[in-house]
C-alpha positions in Angstrom: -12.8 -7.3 1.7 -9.8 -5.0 1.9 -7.5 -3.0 3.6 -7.6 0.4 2.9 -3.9 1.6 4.1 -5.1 5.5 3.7 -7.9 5.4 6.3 -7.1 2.5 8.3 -10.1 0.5 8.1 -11.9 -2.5 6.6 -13.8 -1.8 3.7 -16.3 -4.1 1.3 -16.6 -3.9 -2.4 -18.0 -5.7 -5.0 -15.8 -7.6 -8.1 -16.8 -6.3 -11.3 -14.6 -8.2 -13.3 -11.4 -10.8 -13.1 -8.3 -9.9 -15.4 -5.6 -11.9 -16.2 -2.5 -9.7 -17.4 0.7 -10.5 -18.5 2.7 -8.5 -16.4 6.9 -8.6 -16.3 8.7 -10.9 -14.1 10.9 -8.6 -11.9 14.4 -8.8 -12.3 14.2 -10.4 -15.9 15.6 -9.2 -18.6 12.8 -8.7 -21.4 13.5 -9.7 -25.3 12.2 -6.9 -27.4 12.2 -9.6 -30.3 9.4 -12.0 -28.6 6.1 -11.7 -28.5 3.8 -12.2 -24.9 3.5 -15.9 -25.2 6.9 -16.2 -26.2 8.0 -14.2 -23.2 5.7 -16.1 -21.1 7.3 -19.0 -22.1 10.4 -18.2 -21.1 9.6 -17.1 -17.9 10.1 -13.6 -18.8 6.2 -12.7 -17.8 4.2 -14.1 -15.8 0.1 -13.8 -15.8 -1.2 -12.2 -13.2 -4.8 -12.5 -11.6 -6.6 -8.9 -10.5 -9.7 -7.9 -9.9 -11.8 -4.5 -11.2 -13.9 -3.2 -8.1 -17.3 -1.3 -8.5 -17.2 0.8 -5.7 -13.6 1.6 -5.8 -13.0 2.2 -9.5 -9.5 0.3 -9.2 -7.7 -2.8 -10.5 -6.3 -4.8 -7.4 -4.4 -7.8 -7.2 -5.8 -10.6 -6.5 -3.0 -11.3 -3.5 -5.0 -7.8 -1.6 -8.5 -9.2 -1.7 -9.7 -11.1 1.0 -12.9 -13.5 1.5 -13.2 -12.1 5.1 -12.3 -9.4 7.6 -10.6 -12.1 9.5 -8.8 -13.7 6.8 -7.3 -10.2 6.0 -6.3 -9.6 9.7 -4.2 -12.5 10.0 -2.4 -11.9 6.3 -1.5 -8.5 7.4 -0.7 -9.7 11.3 1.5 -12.2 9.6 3.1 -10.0 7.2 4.0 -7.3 9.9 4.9 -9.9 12.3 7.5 -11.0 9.6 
């Protein structure tokens, strides 16, 4: 289940596949002169959990998938509550 900000609505998919990706840490500065588990190490990256969707062609993270329509309601109502 997600949130599809463009049309305003709920919408189901289907996982095809779960990637984890090292991805930069913002604000970090990034050696040039480590490799990714170096970097990783020192908290330079950080691996990151996303999902590939069938029906939507994308790569989402894995914070924008929800298990249910409610659960996403009340991450969103809590977010623009904030």
């Amino acid at each position: 289940m997600l949130f599809n900000s463009i049309s305003c609505r709920f919408e189901k998919d289907t996982v095809y596949g779960i990637l984890f990706v090292p991805v930069p840490v913002e604000g970090v500065q990034q050696s040039s002169d480590k490799g990714v588990a170096e970097k990783i190490a020192a908290g330079q990256m950080k691996v990151a959990e996303q999902y590939q969707l069938v029906g939507h062609q994308g790569i989402l993270d894995a914070s924008v998938l929800f298990a249910s329509e409610s659960e996403c309601r009340e991450w969103y109502l809590k977010l623009l509550g904030e």
